[in-house]
C-alpha angles and dihedrals in degrees: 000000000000087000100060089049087053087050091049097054091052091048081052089052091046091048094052089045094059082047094060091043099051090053096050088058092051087044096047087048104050102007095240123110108226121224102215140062107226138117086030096156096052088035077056090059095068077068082078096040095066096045118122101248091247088061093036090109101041093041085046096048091048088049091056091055097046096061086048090052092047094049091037081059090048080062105051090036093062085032095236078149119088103272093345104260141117134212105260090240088061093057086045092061092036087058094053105046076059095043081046093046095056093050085056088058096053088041097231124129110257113220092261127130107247092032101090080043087051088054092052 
């Protein structure tokens, strides 16, 4: 028992990180924060907008991912998912393609095999 709860914390953390993100990106792009969290997964496609050409795919593609993540921990948040919880591994990969996504952001290459291809 004690070890969903742990997992949906984390799904919590990784939900308020793609918020925060999202709203980087809106701040970065018309230098006004905005006040509400909607619209996350398309906010989480100007992820792919600022990308040098070389990383467009892989930016885009993480972006994508992103959006699915944030709607898959709606899910899970308001437990339209059978007992709302999620395998640990799930929450793992979820983590990093956030943890992906934000090195995107800061444009730095995150310590992730295909990355450095995706540069080429």
């Amino acid at each position: 028992m004690r070890a969903s709860v742990d997992r949906r914390i984390r799904v919590l953390i990784i939900r308020r990180r793609l918020e925060e993100l999202a709203a980087t990106l809106v701040e970065e792009a018309t230098g006004v924060r905005p006040d509400q969290h909607s619209r996350i997964a398309r906010r989480l496609m100007l992820l792919s907008a600022r990308a040098p050409a070389a990383r467009w795919g892989h930016a885009h593609g993480v972006a994508r991912q992103a959006g699915n993540i944030y709607s898959a921990t709606s899910r899970v948040l308001h437990s339209n998912r059978a007992f709302g919880d999620v395998p640990e591994y799930l929450v793992q990969e979820w983590e990093q393609t956030v943890a992906t996504a934000e090195a995107v952001l800061r444009d730095r290459p995150p310590s992730l095999p295909g990355y450095q291809e995706a540069q080429a």
